[in-house]
DSSP file (Angstrom, degrees, kcal/mol; ACC not computed):
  #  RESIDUE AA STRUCTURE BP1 BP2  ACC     N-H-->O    O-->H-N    N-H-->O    O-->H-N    TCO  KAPPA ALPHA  PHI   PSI    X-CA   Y-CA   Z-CA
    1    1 A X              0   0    0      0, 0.0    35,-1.5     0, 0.0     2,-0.2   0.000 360.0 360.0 360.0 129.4  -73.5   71.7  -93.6
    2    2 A X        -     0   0    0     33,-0.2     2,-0.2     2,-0.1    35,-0.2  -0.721 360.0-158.1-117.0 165.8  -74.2   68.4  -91.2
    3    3 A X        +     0   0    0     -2,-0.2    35,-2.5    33,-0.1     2,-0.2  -0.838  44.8 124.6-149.0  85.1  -76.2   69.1  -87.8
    4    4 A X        +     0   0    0     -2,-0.2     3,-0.1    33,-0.1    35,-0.1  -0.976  13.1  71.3-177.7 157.8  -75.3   66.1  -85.7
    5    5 A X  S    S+     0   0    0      1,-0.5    33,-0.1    33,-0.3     0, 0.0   0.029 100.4  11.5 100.8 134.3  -73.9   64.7  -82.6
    6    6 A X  S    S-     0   0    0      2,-0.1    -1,-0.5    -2,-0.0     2,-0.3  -0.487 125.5 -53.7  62.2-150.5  -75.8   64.9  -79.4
    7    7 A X        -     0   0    0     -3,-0.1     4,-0.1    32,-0.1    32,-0.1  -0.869  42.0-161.1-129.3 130.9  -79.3   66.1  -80.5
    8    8 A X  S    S+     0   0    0     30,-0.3     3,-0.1    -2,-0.3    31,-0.1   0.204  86.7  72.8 -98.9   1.2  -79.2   69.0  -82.5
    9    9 A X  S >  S+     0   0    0      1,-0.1     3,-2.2     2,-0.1    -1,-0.1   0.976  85.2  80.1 -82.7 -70.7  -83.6   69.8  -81.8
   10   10 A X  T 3  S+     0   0    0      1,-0.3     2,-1.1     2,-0.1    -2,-0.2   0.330  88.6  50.3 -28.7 -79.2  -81.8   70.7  -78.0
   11   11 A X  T 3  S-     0   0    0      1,-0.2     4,-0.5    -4,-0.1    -1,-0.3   0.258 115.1-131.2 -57.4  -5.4  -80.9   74.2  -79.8
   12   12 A X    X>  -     0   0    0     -3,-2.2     3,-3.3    -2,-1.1     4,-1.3   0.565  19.8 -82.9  25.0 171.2  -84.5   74.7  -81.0
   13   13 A X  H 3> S+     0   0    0      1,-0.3     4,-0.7     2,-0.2     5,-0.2   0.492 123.3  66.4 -69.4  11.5  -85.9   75.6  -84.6
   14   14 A X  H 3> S+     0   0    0     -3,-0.2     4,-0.8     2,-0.2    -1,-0.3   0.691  97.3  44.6-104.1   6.2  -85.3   79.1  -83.8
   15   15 A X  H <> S+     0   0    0     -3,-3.3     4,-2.2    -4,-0.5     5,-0.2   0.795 119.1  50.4-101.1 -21.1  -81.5   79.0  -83.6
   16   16 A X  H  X S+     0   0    0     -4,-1.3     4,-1.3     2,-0.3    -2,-0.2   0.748 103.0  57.7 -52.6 -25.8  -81.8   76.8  -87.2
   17   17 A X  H  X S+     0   0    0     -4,-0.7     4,-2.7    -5,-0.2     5,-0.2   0.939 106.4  48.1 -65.7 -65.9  -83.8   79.2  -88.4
   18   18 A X  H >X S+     0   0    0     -4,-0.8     3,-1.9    -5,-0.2     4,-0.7   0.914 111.4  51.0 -36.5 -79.2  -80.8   81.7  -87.7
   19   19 A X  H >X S+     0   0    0     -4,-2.2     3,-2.5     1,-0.4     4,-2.4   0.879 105.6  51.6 -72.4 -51.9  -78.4   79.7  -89.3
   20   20 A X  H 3X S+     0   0    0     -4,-1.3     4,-2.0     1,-0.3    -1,-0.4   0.898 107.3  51.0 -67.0 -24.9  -80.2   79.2  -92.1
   21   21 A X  H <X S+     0   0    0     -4,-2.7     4,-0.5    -3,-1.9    -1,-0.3   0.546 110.3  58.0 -77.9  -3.9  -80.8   83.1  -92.7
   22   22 A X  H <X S+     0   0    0     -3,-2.5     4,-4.3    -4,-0.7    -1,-0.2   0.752 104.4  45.7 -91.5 -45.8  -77.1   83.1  -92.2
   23   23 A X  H  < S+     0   0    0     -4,-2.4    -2,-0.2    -5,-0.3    -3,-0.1   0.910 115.3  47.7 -66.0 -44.5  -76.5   80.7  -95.1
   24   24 A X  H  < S+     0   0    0     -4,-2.0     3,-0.3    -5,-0.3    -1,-0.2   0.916 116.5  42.4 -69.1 -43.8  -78.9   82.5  -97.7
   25   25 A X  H  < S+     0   0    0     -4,-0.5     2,-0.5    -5,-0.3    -2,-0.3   0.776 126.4  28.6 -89.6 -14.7  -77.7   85.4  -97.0
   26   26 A X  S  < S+     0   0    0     -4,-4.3    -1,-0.3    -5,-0.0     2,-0.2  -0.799  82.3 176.7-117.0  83.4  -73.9   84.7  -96.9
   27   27 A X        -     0   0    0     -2,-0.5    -3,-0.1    -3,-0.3    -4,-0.1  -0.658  41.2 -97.2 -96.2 162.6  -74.0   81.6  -99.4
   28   28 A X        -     0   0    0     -2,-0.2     2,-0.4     3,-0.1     5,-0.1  -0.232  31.1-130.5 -55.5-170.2  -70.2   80.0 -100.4
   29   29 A X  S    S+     0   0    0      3,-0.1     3,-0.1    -3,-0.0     0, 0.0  -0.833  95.5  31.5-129.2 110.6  -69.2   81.5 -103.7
   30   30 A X  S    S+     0   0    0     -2,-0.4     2,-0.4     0, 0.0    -2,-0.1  -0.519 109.8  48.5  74.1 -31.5  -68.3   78.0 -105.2
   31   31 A X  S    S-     0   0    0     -4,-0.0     2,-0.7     2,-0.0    -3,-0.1  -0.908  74.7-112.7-132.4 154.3  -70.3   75.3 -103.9
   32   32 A X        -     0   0    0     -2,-0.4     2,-0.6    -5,-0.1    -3,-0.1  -0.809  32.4-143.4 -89.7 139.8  -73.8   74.6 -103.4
   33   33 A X        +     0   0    0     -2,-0.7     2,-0.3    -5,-0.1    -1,-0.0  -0.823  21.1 177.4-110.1 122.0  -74.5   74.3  -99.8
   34   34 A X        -     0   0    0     -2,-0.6     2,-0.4    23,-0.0    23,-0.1  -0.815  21.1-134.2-114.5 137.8  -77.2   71.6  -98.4
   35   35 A X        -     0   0    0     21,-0.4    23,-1.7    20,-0.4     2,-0.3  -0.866  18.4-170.2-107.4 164.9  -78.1   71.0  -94.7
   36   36 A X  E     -a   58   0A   0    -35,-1.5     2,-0.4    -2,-0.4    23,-0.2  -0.922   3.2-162.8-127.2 132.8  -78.3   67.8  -93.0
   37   37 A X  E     -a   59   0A   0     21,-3.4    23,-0.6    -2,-0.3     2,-0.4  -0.970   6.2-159.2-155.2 144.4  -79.6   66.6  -89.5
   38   38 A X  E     +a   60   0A   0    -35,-2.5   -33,-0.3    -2,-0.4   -30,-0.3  -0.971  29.2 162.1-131.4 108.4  -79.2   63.8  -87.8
   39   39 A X  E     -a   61   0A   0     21,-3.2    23,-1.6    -2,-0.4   -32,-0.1  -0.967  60.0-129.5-144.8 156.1  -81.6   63.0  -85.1
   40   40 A X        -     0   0    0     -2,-0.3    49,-0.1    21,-0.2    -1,-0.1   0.825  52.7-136.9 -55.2 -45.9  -83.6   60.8  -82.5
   41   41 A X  S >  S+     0   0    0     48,-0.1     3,-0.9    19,-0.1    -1,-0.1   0.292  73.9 117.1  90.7  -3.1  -87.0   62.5  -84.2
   42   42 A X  T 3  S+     0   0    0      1,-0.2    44,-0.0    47,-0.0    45,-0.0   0.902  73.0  44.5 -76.6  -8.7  -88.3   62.9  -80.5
   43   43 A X  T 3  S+     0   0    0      2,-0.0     2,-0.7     1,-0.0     5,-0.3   0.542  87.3 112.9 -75.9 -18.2  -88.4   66.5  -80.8
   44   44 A X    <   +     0   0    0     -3,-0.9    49,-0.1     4,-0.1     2,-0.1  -0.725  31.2 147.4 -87.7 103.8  -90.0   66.8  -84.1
   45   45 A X     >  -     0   0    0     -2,-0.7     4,-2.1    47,-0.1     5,-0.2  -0.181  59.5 -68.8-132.2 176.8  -93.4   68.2  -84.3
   46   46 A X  H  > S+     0   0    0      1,-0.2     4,-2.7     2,-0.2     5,-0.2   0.945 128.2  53.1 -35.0 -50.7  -95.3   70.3  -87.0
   47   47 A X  H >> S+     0   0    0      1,-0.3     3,-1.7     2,-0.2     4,-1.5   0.857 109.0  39.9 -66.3 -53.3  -93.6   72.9  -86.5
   48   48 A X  H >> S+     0   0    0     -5,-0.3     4,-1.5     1,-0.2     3,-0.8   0.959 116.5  61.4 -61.9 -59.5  -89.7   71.7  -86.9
   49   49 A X  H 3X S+     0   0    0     -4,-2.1     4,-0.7     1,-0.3    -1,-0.2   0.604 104.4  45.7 -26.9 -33.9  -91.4   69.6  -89.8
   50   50 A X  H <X S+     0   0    0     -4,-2.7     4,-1.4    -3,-1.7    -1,-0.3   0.884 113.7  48.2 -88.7 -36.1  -92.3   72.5  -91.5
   51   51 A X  H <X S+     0   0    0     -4,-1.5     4,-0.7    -3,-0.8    -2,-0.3   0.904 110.2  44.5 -32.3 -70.3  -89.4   73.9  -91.0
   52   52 A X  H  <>S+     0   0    0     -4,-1.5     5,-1.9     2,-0.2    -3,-0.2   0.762 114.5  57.7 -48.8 -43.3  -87.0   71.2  -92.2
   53   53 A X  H ><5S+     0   0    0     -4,-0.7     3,-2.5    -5,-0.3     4,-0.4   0.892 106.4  50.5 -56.4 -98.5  -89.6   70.8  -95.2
   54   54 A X  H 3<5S+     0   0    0     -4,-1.4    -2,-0.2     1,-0.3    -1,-0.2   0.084 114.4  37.9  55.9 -96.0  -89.0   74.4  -96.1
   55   55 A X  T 3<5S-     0   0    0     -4,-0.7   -20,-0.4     3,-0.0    -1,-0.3  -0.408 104.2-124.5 -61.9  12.3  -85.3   74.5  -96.1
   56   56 A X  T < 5 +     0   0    0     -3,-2.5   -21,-0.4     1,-0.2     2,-0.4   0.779  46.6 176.7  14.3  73.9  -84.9   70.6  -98.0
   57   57 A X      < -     0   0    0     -5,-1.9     2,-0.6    -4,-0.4   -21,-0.2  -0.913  30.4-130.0 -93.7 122.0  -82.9   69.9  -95.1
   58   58 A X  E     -a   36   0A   0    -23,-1.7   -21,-3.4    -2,-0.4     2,-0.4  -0.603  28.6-163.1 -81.3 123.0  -82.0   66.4  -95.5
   59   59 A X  E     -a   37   0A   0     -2,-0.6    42,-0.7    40,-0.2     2,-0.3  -0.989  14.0-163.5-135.2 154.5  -82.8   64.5  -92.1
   60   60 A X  E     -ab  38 101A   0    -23,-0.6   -21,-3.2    -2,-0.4     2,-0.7  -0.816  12.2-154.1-113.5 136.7  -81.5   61.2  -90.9
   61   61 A X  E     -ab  39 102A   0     40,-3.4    42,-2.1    -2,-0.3     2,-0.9  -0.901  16.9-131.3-119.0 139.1  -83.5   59.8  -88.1
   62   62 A X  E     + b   0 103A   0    -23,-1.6     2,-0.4    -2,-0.7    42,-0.2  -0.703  33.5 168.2 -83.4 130.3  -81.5   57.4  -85.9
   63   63 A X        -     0   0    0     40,-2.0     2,-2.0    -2,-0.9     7,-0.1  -0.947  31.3-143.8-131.9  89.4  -83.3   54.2  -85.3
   64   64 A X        -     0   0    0     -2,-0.4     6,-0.7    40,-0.2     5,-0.2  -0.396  58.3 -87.9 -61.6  76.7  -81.2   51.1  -83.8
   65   65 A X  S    S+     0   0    0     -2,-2.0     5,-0.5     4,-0.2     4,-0.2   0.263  89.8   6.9  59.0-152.9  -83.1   48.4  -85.9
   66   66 A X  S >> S-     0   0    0      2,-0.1     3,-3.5     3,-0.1     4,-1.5  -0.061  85.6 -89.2 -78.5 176.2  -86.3   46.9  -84.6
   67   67 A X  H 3>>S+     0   0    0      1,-0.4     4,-4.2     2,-0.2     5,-0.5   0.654 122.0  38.1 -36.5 -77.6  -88.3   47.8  -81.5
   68   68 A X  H 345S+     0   0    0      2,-0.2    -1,-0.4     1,-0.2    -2,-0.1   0.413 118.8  49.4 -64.3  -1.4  -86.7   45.6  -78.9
   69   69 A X  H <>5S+     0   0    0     -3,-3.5     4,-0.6    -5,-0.2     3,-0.3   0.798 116.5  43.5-104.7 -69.7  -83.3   46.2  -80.2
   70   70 A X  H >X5S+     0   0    0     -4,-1.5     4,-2.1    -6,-0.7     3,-0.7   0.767 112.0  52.7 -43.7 -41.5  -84.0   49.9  -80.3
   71   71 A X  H 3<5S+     0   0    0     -4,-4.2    -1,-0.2    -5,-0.4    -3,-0.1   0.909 106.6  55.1 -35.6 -63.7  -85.6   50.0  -76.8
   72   72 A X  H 34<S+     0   0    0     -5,-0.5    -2,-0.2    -3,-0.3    -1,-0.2   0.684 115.0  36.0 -59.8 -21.9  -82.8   48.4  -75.4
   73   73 A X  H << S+     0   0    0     -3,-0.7     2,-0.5    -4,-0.6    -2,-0.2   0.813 121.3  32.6-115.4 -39.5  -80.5   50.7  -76.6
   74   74 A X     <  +     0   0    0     -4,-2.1     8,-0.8    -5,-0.1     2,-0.3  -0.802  69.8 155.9-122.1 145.7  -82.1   54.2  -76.5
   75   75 A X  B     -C   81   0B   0     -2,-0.5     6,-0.2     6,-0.2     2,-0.2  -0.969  39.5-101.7-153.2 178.5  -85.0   55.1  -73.3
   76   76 A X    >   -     0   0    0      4,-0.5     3,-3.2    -2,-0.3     6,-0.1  -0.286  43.7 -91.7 -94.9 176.2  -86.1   58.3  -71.7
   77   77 A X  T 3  S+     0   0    0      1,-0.3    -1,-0.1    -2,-0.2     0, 0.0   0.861 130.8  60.3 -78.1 -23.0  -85.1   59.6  -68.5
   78   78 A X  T 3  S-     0   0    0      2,-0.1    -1,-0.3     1,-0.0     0, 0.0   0.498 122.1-106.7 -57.9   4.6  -88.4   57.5  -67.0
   79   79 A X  S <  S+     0   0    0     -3,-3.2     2,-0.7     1,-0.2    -2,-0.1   0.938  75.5 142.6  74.7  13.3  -86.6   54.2  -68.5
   80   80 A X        -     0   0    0      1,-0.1    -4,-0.5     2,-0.0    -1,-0.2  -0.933  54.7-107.3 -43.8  93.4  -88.6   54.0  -70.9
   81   81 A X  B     -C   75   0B   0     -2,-0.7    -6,-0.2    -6,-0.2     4,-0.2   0.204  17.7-152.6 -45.9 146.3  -88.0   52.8  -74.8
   82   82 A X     >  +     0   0    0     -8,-0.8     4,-2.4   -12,-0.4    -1,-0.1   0.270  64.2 102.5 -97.9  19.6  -88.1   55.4  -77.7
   83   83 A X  H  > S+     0   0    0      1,-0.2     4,-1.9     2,-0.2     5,-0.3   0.969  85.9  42.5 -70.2 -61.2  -89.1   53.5  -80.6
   84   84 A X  H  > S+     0   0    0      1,-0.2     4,-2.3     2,-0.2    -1,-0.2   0.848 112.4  55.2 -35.8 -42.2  -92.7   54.6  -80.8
   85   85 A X  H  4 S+     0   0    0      2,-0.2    -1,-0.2     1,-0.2    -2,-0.2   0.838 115.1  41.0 -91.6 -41.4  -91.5   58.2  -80.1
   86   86 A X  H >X S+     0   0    0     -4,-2.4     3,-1.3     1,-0.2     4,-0.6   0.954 114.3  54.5 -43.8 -59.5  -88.9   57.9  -83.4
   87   87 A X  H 3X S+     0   0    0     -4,-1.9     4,-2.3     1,-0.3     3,-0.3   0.748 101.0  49.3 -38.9 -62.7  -91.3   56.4  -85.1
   88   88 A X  H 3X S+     0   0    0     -4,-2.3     4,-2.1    -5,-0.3    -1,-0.3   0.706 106.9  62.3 -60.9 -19.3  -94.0   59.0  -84.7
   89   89 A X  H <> S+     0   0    0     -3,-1.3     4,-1.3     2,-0.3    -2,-0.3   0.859 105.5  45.2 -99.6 -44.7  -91.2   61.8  -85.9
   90   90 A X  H  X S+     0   0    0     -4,-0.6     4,-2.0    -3,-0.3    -2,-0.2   0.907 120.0  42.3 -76.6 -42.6  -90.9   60.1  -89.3
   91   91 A X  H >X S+     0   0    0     -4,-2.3     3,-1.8     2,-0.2     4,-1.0   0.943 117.0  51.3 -65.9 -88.0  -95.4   59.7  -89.5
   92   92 A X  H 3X S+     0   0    0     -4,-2.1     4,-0.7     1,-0.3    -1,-0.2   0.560 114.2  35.2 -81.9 -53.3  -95.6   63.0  -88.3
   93   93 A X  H 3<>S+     0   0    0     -4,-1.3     5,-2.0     2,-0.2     4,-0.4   0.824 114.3  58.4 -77.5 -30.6  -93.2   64.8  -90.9
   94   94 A X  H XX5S+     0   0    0     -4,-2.0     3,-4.1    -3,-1.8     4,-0.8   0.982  92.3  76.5 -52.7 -75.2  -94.5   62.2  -94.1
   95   95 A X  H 3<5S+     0   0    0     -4,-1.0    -1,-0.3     1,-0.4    -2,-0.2   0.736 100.8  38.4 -40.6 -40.3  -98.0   63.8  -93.1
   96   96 A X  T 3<5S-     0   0    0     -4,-0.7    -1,-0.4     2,-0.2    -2,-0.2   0.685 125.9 -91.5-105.9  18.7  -96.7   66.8  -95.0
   97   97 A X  T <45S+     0   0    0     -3,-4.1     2,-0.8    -4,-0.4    -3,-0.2   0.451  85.7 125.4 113.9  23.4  -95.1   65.7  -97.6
   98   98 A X     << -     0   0    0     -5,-2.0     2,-0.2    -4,-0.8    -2,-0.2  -0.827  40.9-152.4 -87.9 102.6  -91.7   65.5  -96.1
   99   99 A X        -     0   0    0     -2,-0.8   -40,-0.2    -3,-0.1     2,-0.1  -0.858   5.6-165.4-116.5 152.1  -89.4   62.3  -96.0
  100  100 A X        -     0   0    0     -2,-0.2     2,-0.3   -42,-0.1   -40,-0.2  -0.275  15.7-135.6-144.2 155.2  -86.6   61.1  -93.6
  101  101 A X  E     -b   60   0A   0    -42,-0.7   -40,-3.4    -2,-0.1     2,-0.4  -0.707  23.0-127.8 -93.4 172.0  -84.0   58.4  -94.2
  102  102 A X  E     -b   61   0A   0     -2,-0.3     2,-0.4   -42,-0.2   -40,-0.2  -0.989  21.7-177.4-108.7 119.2  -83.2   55.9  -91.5
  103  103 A X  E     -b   62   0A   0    -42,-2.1   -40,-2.0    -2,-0.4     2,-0.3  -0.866   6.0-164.6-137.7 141.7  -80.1   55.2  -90.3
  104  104 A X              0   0    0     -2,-0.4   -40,-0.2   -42,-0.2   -43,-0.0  -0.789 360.0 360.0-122.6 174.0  -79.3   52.2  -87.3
  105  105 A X              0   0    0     -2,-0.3   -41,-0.1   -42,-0.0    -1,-0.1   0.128 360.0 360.0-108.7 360.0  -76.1   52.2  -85.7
């Protein structure tokens, strides 16, 4: 089950939380089922962290390569780069024992 496209944090952890009570309680009958998200990391705070930990929900945080590349590519609605802001989503979630892959575009 992939989570991706957009940014999938816009739904907040409580309709992932839903989903996931969906998945436990209806699991396929043949396969094991893993989630995935694929995200900017600016949304990600304890809370989603703990979450995502939780559920070993595999997340990819998109990162266009280094700072100025990644600046250049992704800002806030001030204009503003998001590299720090990724950045901070991968530190944030490590800090509980939780790890991220990276992915550039």
């Amino acid at each position: 089950m992939a989570w991706q496209g957009g940014e999938p944090t816009l739904m907040g952890v409580d309709f992932f939380r839903r989903s996931m009570e969906l998945v436990e309680r209806f699991p396929p009958s043949r396969a094991a089922c893993r989630a995935h998200f694929q995200t900017n990391g600016i949304a990600l705070d304890d809370e989603w962290c703990a979450f995502l930990k939780e559920h070993q929900v595999l997340v990819g945080l998109s990162i266009d390569g280094p700072r100025d590349i990644h600046d250049g590519n992704r800002v806030t609605r001030g204009g503003k780069g998001t590299f720090d802001l990724c950045s901070r989503a991968g530190s944030t979630c490590g800090s509980m024992g939780w790890t991220s892959t990276s992915s550039a575009r």
